[in-house]
C-alpha positions as CSV (number, residue, x, y, z in Angstrom):
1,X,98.7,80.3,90.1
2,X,102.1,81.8,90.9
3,X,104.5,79.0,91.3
4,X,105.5,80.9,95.2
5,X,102.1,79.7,95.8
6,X,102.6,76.0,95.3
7,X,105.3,75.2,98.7
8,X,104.7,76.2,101.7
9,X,107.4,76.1,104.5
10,X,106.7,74.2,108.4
11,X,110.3,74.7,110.6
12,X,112.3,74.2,107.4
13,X,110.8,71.3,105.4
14,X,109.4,72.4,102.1
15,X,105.2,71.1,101.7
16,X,104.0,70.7,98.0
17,X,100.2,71.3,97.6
18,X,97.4,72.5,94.7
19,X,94.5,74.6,94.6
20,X,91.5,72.5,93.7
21,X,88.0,73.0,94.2
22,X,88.3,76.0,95.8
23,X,90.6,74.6,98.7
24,X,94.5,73.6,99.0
25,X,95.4,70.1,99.0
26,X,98.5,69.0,100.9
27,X,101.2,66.3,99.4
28,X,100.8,63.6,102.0
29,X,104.0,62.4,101.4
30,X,105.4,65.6,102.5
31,X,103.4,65.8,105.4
32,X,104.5,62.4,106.6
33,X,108.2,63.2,105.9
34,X,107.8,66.4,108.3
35,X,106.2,64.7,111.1
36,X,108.5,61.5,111.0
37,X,111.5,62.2,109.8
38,X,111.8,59.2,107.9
39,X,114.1,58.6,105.2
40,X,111.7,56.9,103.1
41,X,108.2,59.2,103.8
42,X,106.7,57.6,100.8
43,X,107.5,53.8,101.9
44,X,106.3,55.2,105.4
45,X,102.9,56.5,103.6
46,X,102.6,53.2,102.0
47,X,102.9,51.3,105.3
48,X,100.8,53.3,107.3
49,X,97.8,52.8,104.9
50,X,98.4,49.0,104.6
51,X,98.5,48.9,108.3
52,X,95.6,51.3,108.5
53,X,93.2,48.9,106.2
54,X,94.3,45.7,108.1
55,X,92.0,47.5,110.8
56,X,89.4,48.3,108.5
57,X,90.5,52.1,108.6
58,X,90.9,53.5,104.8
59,X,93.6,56.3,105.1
60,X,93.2,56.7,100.9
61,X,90.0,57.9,100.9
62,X,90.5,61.2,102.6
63,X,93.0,61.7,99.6
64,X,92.9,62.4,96.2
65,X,95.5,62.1,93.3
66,X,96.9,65.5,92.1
67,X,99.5,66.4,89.9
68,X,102.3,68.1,91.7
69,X,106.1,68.8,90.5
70,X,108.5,66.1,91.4
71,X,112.5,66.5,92.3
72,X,113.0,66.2,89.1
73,X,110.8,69.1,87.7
74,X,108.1,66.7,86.4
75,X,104.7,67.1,87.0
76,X,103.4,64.1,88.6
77,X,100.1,62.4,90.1
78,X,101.0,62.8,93.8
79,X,98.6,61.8,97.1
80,X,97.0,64.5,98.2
81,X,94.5,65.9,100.9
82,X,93.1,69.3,102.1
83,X,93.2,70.1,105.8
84,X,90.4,68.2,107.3
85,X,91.5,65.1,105.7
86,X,95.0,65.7,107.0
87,X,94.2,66.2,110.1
88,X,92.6,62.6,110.5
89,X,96.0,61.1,109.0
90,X,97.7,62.8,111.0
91,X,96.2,60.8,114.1
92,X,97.4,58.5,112.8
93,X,101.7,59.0,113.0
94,X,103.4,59.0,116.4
95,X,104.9,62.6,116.4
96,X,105.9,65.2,119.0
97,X,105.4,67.7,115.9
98,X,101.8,66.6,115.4
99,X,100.3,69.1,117.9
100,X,102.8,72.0,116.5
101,X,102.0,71.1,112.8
102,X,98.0,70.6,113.4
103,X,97.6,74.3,114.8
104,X,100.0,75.7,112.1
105,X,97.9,74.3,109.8
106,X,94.8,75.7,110.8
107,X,96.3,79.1,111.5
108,X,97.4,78.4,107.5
109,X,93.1,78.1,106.7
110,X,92.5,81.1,109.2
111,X,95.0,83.4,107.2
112,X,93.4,82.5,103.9
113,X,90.1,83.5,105.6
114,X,91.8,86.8,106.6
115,X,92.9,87.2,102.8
116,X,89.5,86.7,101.0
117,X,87.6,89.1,103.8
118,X,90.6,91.5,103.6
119,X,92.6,91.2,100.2
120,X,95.3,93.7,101.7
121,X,96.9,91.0,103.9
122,X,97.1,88.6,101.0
123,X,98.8,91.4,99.5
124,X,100.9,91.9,102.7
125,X,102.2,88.6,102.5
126,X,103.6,88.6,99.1
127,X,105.6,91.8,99.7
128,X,106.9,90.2,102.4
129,X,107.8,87.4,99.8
130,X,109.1,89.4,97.7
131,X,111.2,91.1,100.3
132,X,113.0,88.4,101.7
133,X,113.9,87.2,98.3
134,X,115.9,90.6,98.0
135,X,113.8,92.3,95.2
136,X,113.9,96.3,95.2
137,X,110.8,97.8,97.0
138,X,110.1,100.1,94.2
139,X,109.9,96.5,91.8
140,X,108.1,95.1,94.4
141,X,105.0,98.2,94.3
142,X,104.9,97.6,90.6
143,X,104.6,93.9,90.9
144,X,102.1,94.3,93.5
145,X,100.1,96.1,91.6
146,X,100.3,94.4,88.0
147,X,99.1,91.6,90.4
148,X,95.9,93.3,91.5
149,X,95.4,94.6,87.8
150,X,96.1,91.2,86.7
151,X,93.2,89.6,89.2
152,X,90.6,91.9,87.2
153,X,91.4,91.0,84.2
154,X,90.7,87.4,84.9
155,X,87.6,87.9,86.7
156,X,86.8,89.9,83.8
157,X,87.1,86.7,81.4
158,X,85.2,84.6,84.1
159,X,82.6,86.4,84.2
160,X,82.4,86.7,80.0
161,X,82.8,82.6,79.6
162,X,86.4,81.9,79.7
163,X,86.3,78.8,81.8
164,X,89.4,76.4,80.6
165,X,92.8,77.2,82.0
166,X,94.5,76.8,78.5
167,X,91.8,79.9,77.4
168,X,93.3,82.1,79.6
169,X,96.6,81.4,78.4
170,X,96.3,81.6,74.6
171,X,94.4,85.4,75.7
172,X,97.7,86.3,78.0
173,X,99.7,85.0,75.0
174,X,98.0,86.9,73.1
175,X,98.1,90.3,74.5
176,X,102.0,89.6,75.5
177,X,102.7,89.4,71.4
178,X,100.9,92.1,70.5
179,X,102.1,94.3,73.3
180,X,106.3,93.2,72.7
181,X,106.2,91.8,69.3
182,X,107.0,88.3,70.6
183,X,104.9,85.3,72.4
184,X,106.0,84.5,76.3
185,X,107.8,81.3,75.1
186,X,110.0,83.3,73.6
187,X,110.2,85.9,75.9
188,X,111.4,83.3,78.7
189,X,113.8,82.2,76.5
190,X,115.7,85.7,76.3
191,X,115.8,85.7,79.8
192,X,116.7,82.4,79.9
193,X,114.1,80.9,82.0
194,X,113.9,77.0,83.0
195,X,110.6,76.0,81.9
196,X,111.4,73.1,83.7
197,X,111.3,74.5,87.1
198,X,107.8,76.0,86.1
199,X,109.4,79.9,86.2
200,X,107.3,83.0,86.9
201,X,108.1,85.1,83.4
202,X,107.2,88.8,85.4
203,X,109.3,88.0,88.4
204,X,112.1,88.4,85.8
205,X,110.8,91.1,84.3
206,X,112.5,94.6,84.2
207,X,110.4,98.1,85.4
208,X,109.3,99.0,81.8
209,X,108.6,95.5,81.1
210,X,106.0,95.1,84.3
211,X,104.4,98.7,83.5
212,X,103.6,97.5,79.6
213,X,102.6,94.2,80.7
214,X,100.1,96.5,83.3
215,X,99.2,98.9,80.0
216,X,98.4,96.2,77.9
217,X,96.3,94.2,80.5
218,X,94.4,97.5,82.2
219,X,93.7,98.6,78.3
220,X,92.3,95.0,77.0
221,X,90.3,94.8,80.4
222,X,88.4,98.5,79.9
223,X,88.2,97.4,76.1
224,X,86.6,94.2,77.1
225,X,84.3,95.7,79.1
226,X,83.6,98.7,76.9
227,X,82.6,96.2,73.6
228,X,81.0,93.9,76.1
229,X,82.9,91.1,74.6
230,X,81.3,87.8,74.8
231,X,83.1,84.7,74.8
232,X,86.7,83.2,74.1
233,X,86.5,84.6,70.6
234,X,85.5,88.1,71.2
235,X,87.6,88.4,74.2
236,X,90.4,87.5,72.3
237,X,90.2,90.3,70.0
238,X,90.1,92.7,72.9
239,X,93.1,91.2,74.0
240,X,95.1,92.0,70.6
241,X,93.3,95.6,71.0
242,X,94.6,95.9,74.5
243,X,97.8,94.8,73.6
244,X,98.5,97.1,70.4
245,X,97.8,99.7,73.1
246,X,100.5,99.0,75.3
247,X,102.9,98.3,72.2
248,X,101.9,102.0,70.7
249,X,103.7,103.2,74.2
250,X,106.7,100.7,73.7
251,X,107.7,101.4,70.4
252,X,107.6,105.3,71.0
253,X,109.6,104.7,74.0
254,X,112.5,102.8,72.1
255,X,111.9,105.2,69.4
256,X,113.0,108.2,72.0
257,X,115.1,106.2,74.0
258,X,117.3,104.2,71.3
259,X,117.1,101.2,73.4
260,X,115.0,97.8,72.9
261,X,112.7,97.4,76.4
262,X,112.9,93.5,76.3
263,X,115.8,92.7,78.3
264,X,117.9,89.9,79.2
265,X,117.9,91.1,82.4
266,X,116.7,89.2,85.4
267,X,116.4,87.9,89.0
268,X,118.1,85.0,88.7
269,X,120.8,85.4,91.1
270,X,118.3,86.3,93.8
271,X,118.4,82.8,96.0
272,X,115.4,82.6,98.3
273,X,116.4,82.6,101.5
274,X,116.0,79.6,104.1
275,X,112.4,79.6,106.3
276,X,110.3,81.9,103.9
277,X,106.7,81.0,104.6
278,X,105.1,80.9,100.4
């Protein structure tokens, strides 16, 4: 999941939440700090569910436990519920922003709607991400569309038996090595990307470095489907295949150009601006 993905913005205040099972969950803790104001939201959580059971109401139990990234860029187990449990907590705290925050967030499950019947708005919305953040447009298109090329891929591996999340990432690492000689840890690490704060590697990446990682991901997703690759073992050969093709292009670019395409370049410096809705 891009990491742009993970916050989500209500007049200001920054809400943490995770895809699982096919919906978003919603840090509680977050929620309660927008809706009360409190200086303590998690000591106000913690009271409003003891208060909650003394009247035989059990608040936890529209939640579940979720690992989300703390202040301190640690990934930690976090209360957590999706929008119909939220909305019954909600009930719950005394706030002139309940009313404002309940429709926003169902206008939130009504866009995703909109996105999965018409992919285009989903796409819309990222650009516009993208744009506020102060990216060029014409990085933007190719970003855009290493995205969409990206999505195919991975059904591609779905739909061949690549279930596990770490799968998907040893095949991505996989056809990043062979298509710029070096492995996405280290790649980061030239661009000098926090790990830490969970950093998107291709929102850093430079035009040539977005159109190879396109090459090499179009090329091992036609070979995959062309040797009908089964499996996490097969389909990581076709990765390495679709890889070597995009490398092929690289090295007879620097070979013509004289210059190295990995860059330290990067988009660093770009500061989100204040009120943009992830």
């Amino acid at each position: 999941m891009e990491e742009k993905d993970k916050i989500i913005v209500f007049e200001d205040k920054r809400i943490r939440r995770a895809w699982f099972n096919e919906q978003w969950f919603y840090s509680v803790v977050d929620v309660v700090g927008v809706l009360t104001e409190s200086k303590d939201a998690k000591d106000y959580w913690y009271r409003l569910k003891k208060r909650e059971l003394e009247e035989e109401i059990e608040l936890s139990t529209n939640c579940r436990q979720l690992k989300l990234k703390a202040p301190d860029g640690k990934m930690r187990l976090t209360d957590c519920s999706n929008t119909k449990g939220l909305f019954r907590i909600i009930q719950s705290i005394p706030s002139k922003r309940a009313e404002p925050f309940k429709m926003w967030l169902a206008q939130l499950g009504q866009d995703r709607i909109d996105e999965i019947e018409n992919p285009e708005i989903g796409s819309d919305r990222i650009k516009e991400y993208y744009e506020l953040k102060g990216y060029p447009k014409d990085w933007i298109d190719k970003r855009l569309r290493g995205i969409a090329i990206r999505q195919e891929l991975t059904d591609e591996w779905k739909n061949r038996g690549i279930k596990e999340q770490k799968d998907f990432a040893i095949l991505t690492n996989e056809i990043s090595k062979a298509t710029f000689g070096i492995n996405i840890r280290k790649h980061k690490e030239i661009k000098k990307i926090d790990k830490l704060k969970k950093q998107n590697l291709r929102d850093h990446m430079t035009d040539w470095e977005l159109i190879l990682s396109m090459i090499g991901e179009k090329a091992t997703t036609d070979i995959t489907n062309t040797n009908d690759s089964q499996g996490f073992k097969e389909c990581k050969k076709s990765a390495k295949e679709g890889g070597n093709i995009a490398s092929n292009t690289r090295k007879e670019l620097e070979k013509k150009t004289g210059k190295k395409i990995i860059s330290k370049e990067n988009y660093l410096n770009i500061e989100e601006k204040k009120g943009v809705k992830k």
